[in-house]
Structure formats: C-alpha cells, structure tokens
N, C-alpha and C positions, 0 to 999 in steps of 0.2 A: 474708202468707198468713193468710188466717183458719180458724181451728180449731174444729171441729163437734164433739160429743162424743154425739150423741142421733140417728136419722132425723128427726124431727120437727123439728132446730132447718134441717135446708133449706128452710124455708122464710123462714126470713130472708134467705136470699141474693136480689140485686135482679134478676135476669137469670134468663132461659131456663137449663137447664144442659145438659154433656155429663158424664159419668161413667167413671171410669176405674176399675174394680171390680176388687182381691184382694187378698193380703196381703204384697206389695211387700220381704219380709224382703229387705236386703242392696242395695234400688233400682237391681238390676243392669239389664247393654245391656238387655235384655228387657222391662225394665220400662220402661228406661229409653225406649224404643220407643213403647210402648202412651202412655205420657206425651204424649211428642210428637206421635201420632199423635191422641188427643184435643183436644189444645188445638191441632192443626190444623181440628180439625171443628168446632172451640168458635169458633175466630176466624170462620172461614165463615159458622157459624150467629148470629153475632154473640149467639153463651152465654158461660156462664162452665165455664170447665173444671173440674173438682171428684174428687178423688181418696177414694176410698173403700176403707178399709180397717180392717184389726180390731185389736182388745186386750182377751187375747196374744193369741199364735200360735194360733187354732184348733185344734192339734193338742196343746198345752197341757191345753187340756178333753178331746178327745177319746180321745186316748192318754196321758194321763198316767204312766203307769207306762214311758214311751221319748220327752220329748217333745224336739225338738230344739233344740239350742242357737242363739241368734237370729246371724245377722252385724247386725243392727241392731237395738236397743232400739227401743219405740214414739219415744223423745224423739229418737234418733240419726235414725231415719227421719224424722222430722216435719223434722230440720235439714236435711238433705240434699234433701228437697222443696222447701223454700222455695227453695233453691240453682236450681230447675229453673223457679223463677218459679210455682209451681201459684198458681192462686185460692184456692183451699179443701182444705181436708184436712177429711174426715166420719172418727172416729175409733170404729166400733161395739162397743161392750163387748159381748165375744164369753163367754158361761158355757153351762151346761149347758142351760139354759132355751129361749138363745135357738139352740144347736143342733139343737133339736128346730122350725124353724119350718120348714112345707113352702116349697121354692123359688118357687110362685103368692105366697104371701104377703108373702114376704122382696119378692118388686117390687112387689106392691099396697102396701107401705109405701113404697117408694122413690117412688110415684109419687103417693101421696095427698100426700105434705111435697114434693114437685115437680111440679104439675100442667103446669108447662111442659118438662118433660123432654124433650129432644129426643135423646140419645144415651146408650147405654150401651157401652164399651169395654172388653173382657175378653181375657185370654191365651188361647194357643193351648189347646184341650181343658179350657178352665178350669169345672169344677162346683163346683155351689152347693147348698143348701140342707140339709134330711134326709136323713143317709144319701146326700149328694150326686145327690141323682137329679135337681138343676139343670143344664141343657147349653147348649151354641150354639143347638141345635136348640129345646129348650123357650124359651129368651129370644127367639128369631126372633118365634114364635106369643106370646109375649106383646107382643113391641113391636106387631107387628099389631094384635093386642086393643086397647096404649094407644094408638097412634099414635107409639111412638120407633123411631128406629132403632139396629141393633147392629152394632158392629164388634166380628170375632175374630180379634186379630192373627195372621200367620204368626210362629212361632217364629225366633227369633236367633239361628242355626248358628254355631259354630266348632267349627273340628279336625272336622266332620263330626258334632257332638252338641248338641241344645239349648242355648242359657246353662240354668242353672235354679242355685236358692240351693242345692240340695244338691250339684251340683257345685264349687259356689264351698267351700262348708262343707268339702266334701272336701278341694281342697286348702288351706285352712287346717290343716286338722289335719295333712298332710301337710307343711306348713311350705313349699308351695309359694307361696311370694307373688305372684313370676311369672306364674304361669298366675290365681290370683285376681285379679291387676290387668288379667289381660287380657279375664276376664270380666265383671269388675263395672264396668271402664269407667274407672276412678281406682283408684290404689293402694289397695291393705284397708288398714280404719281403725277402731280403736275411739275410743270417745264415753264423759266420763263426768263427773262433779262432781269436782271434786278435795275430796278429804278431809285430815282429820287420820293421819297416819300413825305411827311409832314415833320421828320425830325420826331414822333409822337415818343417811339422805343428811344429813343437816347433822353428823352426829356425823365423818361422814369426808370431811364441808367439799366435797360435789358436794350440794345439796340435791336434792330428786325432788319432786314431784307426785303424790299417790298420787290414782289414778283407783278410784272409783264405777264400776262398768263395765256396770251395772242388766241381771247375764247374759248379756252378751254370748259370741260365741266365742272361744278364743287361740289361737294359735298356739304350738309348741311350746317348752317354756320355753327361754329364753336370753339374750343385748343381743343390738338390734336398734337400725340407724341408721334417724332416722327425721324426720318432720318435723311438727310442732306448731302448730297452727292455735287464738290466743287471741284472741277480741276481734278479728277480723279481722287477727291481725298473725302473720307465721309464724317460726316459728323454726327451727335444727338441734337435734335431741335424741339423746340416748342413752337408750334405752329397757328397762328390765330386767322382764322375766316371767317370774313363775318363784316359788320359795319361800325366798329369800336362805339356801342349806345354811350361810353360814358363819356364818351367827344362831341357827341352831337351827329356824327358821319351818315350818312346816308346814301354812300359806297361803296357797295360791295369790295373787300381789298384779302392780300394774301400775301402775311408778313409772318418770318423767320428769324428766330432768333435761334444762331447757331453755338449749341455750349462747347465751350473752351476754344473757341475759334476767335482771332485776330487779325485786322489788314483790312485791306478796302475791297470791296465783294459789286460796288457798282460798273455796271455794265459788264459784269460777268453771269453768263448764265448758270443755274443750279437747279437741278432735279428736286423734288421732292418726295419723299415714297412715305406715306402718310399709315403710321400702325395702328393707331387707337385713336379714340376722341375723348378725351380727360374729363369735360367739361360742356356744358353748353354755354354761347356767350349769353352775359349779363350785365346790365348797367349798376356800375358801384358807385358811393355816395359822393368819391374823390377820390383823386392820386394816388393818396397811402392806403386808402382800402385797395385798390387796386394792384399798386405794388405787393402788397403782402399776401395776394391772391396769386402771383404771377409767379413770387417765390416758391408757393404751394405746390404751381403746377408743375415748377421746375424740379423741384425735388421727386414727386410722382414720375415726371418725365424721367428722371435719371434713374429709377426702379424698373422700368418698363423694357 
C-alpha cells in the first residue's frame, strides 16, 4: 500500500482513481463497508481505490479542550488498511488552517492532483469542509460540475443503532470487549512500538513488552488474555493495563508478556487483540504474592 501525505502527491498515482473520504478511527464494519464498496467501483472502473483520511483526529484542532481518545493511532490505522489490500492511503495533515478551507475548495484540490477522478465514497450523513457545511447533497452538484461520481454509503445497523467509533469507544470504556468485537468486526486491539520499560517483568522472571500506545483508548485497567501479532507470527499473551499499585506507579502502562515466545521484541511494533479480562488489577503484599498470581493468570490464560 502506498502512502500519500500531501493532496498534490495524487498525482503520482498511475490510474484513474475512486476515493474513499473520512476519518476511519477504529476501521470499523462501517468503514469496513464503504472500503469494499469503493474498490468495488475501483475494480469496475478499472481505478485505483485510494483511501483518504486525516492527522489527527479533526476534532483534535477543533475541540481541543474534549478531544476524543483514538481506537486507532494514524500508524495503527494505516496497518489495518494495508490488511484490507487498499492501493493508497492519502494521509491530510489536518490544523487549524486547513479547517478553515470552504468544502468547493477542499474538492477543487482533490480534483486538480486527480484529473481522472472517477469516484468519491463517503459515510452515511458524512460533512465536510467549514464549519461542515459539506454534504451528500453539495458533493452530488460538484461531481456534476467535475464529472465524478458519488457514493453515500447506507449506514451498518446492529442491535437497531449505526456502528460508529463512539459506540465502539463507549464500550471500551465500559470494558465491554464483546459488543466492541462485534462492532469493529475483529477483536479491539491496541498497536504500539515496544519500549524500554522499568525491567519490573524480568525482575519477577514473566518479561512484558512495554507498548508505545501513540494515545490510543484502554480499557479498564486489569490482565487480560489476549493474543499478539509480531512479525506476522501470533502468540498467547497475558496482558496488564493499568498502574502496577504493587510498585508504587502512578502511570498508566500496557505490558505483554508473550508465552513461548523468545528474542529481543524492542523497537518492534506488535498488535494486541485483547479477548477477555482475567482479573482486575490489584496491589499484593510483595513479589512472591505477586508472582504466584501472575502464574494463576497464565495458566487461566492458556485455557482461554
């Protein structure tokens, strides 16, 4: 998948394009849709399908004083795309500036770096531009203008309410994993670089993985059985979020220890797809309670 970071550099792409437009936090059914639904019309049109979306979160510049926590990083989302096969990822650095561009403009760019545009693909009610006064309605009357066509997906019902990422976010926070796997289409998963950590997992002989998590959401702190995706190879993990009370920490952190796994795992990134929550965290008297809690979870974890 190649990665755009400019409007202007579409024009390096060799093909006609279709367009798949908005800010895909979380790559839920939803999105997951509109996806397939483009590089249906992209196959047809014998285009290239081309995903376009922003960094950050738009709502980042515009509310920043409440902005929302991501179920996906720009990097976690950019993985999870390639996964669905995209052509292209257009990646538009989203600031103050360029929220002020009226929506006529925001697609005279899209169309001047793609004079072959043949499609643009957008969610159900999805606006754009200043003050959002971009609609279905106003992209209809501009495809006319350039000659593209638009697709506005129908929304992706369950339990009788849209998917959408704030639903998903919701039960995150709620520690429903369940209903988030049944929205976003695969288990929730956080994404992150593995760091250096305090050495705490190798001090009590379970090493951990300390994840970079670049903002993402948590769930609420505890272990959690889960499974780990390196380098294409998956593991069983026991998974701790949370602030380790029996250390003192007062850090939120999100460490992995991956079973039957060997080798150096720093500055490699790892997926995490989180299945159950084993435990809630708790502060134990010392080390060996601790340890023999940990062994507890491991064994549960390897049942799971």
């Amino acid at each position: 998948m190649k990665t755009l970071h400019a409007i202007s550099e579409l024009v390096s792409l060799p093909k006609p394009l279709c367009l798949a437009i908005g800010v895909f936090d979380g790559v839920h059914r939803g999105h997951q849709a509109l996806i397939a639904a483009v590089k249906k019309e992209a196959l047809t049109r014998q285009a290239l399908d081309v995903i376009v979306t922003f960094e950050p979160h738009p709502l980042k510049i515009l509310r920043p004083e409440a902005p929302p926590q991501l179920l996906t990083s720009t990097r976690h989302k950019l993985y999870i795309l390639e996964s669905f096969k995209v052509s292209a990822t257009l990646v538009i650095p989203f600031n103050l500036a360029f929220s002020q561009t009226l929506p006529e403009d925001f697609i005279q760019q899209l169309v001047d770096a793609s004079p072959s545009l043949k499609l643009i693909g957008i969610g159900h009610r999805w606006e754009f531009g200043y003050q959002r006064m971009g609609n279905a309605k106003l992209l209809e009357k501009l495809g006319q203008r350039y000659h593209f066509d638009v697709l506005e997906l129908s929304p992706v019902i369950e339990d009788n309410e849209t998917i959408s990422s704030t639903r998903i976010r919701q039960a995150v926070r709620d520690g429903n994993l369940h209903q988030a796997a049944l929205l976003l289409g695969r288990p929730f998963s956080l994404f992150g670089k593995v760091v250096k950590g305090q050495g705490l997992g190798e001090q009590l002989q379970f090493p951990t993985a300390n994840l970079d998590l670049e903002g993402e959401k948590l769930p609420p702190f505890g272990v959690y059985a889960a499974r780990c995706q390196v380098q294409n190879q998956t593991y069983q993990a026991a998974v701790n979020i949370g602030i380790r009370p029996t250390f003192n920490s007062n850090t939120p952190t999100v460490e992995a220890h991956l079973l039957n796994f060997t080798g150096d795992l720093y500055g490699k990134d790892i997926e995490i797809f989180l299945l159950k929550k084993i435990r809630d965290e708790k502060k134990f008297s010392g080390v060996e309670d601790l340890k023999q809690q940990i062994k507890k979870d491991i064994e549960q974890i390897k049942k799971t």
